[in-house]
Legacy VTK file of the C-alpha trace (Angstrom):
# vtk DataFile Version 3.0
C-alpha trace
ASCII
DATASET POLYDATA
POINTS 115 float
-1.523 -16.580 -5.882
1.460 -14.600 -4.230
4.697 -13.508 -6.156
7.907 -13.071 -4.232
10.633 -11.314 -5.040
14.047 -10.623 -3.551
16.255 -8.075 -3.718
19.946 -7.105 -2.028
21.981 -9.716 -2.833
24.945 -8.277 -4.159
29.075 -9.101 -3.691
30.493 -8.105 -0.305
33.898 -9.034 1.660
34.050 -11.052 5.073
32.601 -9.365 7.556
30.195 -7.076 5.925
27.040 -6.611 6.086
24.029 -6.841 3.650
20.236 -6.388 3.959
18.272 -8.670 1.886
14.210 -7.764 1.212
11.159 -9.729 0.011
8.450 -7.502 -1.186
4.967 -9.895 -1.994
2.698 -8.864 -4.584
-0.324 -9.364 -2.482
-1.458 -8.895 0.938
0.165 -10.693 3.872
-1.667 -12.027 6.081
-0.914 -12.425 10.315
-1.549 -15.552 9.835
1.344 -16.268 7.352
4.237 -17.941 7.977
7.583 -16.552 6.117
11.068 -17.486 5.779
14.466 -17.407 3.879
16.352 -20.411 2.907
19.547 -20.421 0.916
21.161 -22.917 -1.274
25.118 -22.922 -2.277
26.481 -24.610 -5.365
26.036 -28.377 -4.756
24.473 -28.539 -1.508
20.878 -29.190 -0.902
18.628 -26.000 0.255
18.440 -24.770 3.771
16.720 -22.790 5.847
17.958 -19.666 7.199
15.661 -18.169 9.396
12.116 -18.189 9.706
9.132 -15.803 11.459
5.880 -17.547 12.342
2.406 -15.692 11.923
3.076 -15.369 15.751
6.172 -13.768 15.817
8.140 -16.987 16.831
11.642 -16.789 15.073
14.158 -19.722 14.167
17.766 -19.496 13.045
20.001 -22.099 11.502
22.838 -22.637 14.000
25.215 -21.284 11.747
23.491 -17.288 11.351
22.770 -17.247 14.648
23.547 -14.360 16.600
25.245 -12.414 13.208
21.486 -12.990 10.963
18.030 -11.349 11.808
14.634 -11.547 10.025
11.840 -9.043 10.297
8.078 -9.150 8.940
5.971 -5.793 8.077
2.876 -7.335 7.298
1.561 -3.826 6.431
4.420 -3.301 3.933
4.229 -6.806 2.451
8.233 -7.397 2.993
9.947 -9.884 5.414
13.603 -8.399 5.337
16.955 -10.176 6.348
19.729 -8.494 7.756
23.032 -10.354 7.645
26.298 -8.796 10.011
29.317 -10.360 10.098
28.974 -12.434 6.596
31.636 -15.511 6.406
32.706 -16.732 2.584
30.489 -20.129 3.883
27.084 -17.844 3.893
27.543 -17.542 -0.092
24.517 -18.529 -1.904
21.414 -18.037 -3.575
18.792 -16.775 -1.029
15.165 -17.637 -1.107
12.398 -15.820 0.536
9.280 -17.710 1.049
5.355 -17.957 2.344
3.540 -20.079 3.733
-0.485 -20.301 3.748
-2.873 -22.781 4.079
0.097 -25.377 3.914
0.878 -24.274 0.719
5.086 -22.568 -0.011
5.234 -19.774 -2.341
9.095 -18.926 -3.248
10.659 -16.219 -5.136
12.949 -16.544 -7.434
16.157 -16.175 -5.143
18.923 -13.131 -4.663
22.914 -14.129 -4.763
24.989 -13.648 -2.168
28.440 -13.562 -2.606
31.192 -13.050 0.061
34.430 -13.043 -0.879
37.386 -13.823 1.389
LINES 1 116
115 0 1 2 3 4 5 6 7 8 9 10 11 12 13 14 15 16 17 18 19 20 21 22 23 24 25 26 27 28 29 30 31 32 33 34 35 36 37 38 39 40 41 42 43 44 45 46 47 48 49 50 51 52 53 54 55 56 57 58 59 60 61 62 63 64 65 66 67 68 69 70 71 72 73 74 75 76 77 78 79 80 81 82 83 84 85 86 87 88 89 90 91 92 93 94 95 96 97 98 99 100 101 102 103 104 105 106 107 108 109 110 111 112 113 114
């Protein structure tokens, strides 16, 4: 069993910048897959970037080139940085695992860019 949990959501104008970090309860493992997804009032969850257990990375079109994710397995944290936030990147943001096939979530951060 692995427990998520996000931090650094907060409120922020366009254009900002925040750093969003998932720190795991338990070891993780190379061989882990992690990722963030977000979800915004009234649209169906997404995913935002993810990391593979060999370093392969994945943006949604829409954070490309402004969004970057980063594992420290030795840490236990997969970390987001978001530049250049838009009021359309508001949400709440989930961090998750994978193992074995198996998802482990946290419970989610809020992001919140005003215009």
């Amino acid at each position: 069993q692995v427990q998520l949990v996000e931090s650094g959501g907060g409120l922020v104008q366009a254009g900002g910048s925040l750093r969003l970090s998932c720190a795991a309860s338990a070891r993780i493992f190379s061989s882990d897959n992690m990722g963030w997804y977000r979800q915004a009032p009234g649209k169906q969850r997404e995913l935002v970037a993810s990391i593979t257990s060999r370093g392969n990375i994945n943006y949604a079109d829409s954070v490309k080139c402004r969004f970057t994710i980063s594992r420290d397995n030795a840490e236990n944290t997969v970390n987001l940085q978001m530049n250049s936030l838009k009021p359309e990147d508001t949400a709440v943001y989930y961090c998750t695992l994978q193992r074995r096939g198996f998802n482990y979530w946290g419970q989610g951060t809020q992001v919140t860019v005003s215009s």
